[in-house]
Every structure is written in structure tokens, then in C-alpha cells.
C-alpha positions, 0 to 999 in steps of 0.5 A: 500500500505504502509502496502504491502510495509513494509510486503513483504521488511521485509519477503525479508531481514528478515534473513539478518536483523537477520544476520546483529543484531546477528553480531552488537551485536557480535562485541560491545566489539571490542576495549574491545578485543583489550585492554584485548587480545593483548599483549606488544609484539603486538600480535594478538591472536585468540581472537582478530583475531576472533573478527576482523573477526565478524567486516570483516563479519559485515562491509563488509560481507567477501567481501570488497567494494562490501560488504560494497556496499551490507550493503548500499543497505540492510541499505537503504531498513531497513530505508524504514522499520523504516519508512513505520513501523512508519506510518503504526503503528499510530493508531490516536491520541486517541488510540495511547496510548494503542499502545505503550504496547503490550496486555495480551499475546495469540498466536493471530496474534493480540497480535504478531502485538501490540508486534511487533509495541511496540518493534518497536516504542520503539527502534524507534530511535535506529532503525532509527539511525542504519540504516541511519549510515549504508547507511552512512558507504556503501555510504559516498560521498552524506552525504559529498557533503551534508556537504560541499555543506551547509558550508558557511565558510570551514576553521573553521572545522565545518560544519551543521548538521555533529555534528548530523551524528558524534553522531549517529555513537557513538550510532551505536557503543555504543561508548558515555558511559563504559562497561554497555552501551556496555552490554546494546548495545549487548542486544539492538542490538538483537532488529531487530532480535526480529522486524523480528521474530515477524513481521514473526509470525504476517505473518504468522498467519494472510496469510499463515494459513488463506490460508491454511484454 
């Protein structure tokens, strides 16, 4: 069930998890762009004025509110992914360890599934935090009540587990290190795209082509 679940989410937003990785690596260097680009006088140049349009696309998809919305409902069906990978990858505690390396490479469904759960299980955690960053982005007013709702003492600016949500929003963005954290960021975030064109071979090796047989 698990197995059907994680499948036939991942065939139905594949194209929009490539969309929304080749956009997230696009716009890594936004604050870079605007220190490089824009002049003492203020002025945006077309540098800049694109940038800001990859960051209109990401965030929003061209579509204000209900963009951000659609990004929300997209991030919440990516967390089902992250999750429902996570289980299905566990093989038992005996054989878990030859699970996190991919297989000698062939063009058998087999070695497509074993690089596809290590790709997965390493950038698990990345995975995880960009997706629940992005319900957060689309939908911040639960995350708030949450906040608000465990604060035992609002007037000293802290409140449980924010900490926690303020750090994955640096990862989000790559935001906790220089230049060669955002160049790093830029490959990383081609990760999902990656997860989707594996995933897909893996499908369409083990359903379509035995169908077809």
C-alpha cells in the first residue's frame, strides 16, 4: 500500500518536483545578485530583475497567494514522499547496510531502485527539511498557533521548538555558511530532480515494459 502510495504521488508531481529543484537551485545566489548587480544609484538591472523573477516563479509560481497556496499543497504531498520513501526503503536491520550504496551499475530496474533509495536516504534530511519549510512558507498560521499555543511565558521572545523551524529555513536557503555552501546548495538542490528521474526509470522498467511484454 505504502509502496502504491509513494509510486503513483511521485509519477503525479514528478515534473513539478523537477520544476520546483531546477528553480531552488536557480535562485541560491539571490542576495549574491543583489550585492554584485545593483548599483549606488539603486538600480535594478536585468540581472537582478531576472533573478527576482526565478524567486516570483519559485515562491509563488507567477501567481501570488494562490501560488504560494499551490507550493503548500505540492510541499505537503513531497513530505508524504520523504516519508512513505523512508519506510518503504528499510530493508531490516541486517541488510540495511548494503542499502545505503547503490550496486555495480546495469540498466536493471534493480540497480535504478538501490540508486534511487541511496540518493534518497542520503539527502534524507535535506529532503525532509525542504519540504516541511515549504508547507511552512504556503501555510504559516498552524506552525504559529503551534508556537504560541506551547509558550508558557510570551514576553521573553522565545518560544519551543521555533529555534528548530528558524534553522531549517537557513538550510532551505543555504543561508548558515559563504559562497561554497551556496555552490554546494545549487548542486544539492538538483537532488529531487535526480529522486524523480530515477524513481521514473525504476517505473518504468519494472510496469510499463513488463506490460508491454
Amino acid at each position: 500500500m505504502l509502496y502504491q502510495i509513494h509510486l503513483w504521488v511521485g509519477i503525479g508531481i514528478g515534473l513539478y518536483i523537477v520544476f520546483i529543484s531546477v528553480t531552488g537551485s536557480a535562485v541560491v545566489f539571490r542576495r549574491e545578485f543583489g550585492r554584485w548587480f545593483i548599483t549606488e544609484d539603486n538600480s535594478f538591472p536585468w540581472q537582478v530583475r531576472t533573478m527576482e523573477w526565478f524567486v516570483d516563479l519559485h515562491d509563488n509560481l507567477l501567481a501570488g497567494a494562490l501560488g504560494r497556496d499551490i507550493n503548500g499543497v505540492f510541499a505537503i504531498l513531497c513530505l508524504v514522499l520523504v516519508l512513505t520513501g523512508a519506510i518503504i526503503w528499510w530493508p531490516g536491520r541486517k541488510r540495511w547496510r548494503r542499502s545505503i550504496v547503490p550496486s555495480r551499475p546495469s540498466t536493471t530496474h534493480r540497480f535504478s531502485w538501490h540508486l534511487h533509495s541511496a540518493i534518497g536516504l542520503w539527502a534524507y534530511v535535506l529532503l525532509f527539511g525542504w519540504a516541511f519549510t515549504g508547507i511552512y512558507f504556503a501555510f504559516p498560521e498552524p506552525f504559529e498557533w503551534f508556537f504560541n499555543n506551547f509558550d508558557s511565558d510570551p514576553t521573553d521572545f522565545e518560544r519551543p521548538g521555533e529555534s528548530v523551524l528558524l534553522a531549517l529555513i537557513r538550510w532551505h536557503f543555504g543561508r548558515f555558511g559563504g559562497l561554497e555552501i551556496r555552490i554546494l546548495w545549487v548542486i544539492l538542490g538538483l537532488i529531487p530532480a535526480a529522486l524523480f528521474i530515477t524513481g521514473f526509470i525504476v517505473w518504468w522498467k519494472r510496469v510499463v515494459s513488463e506490460h508491454w511484454r
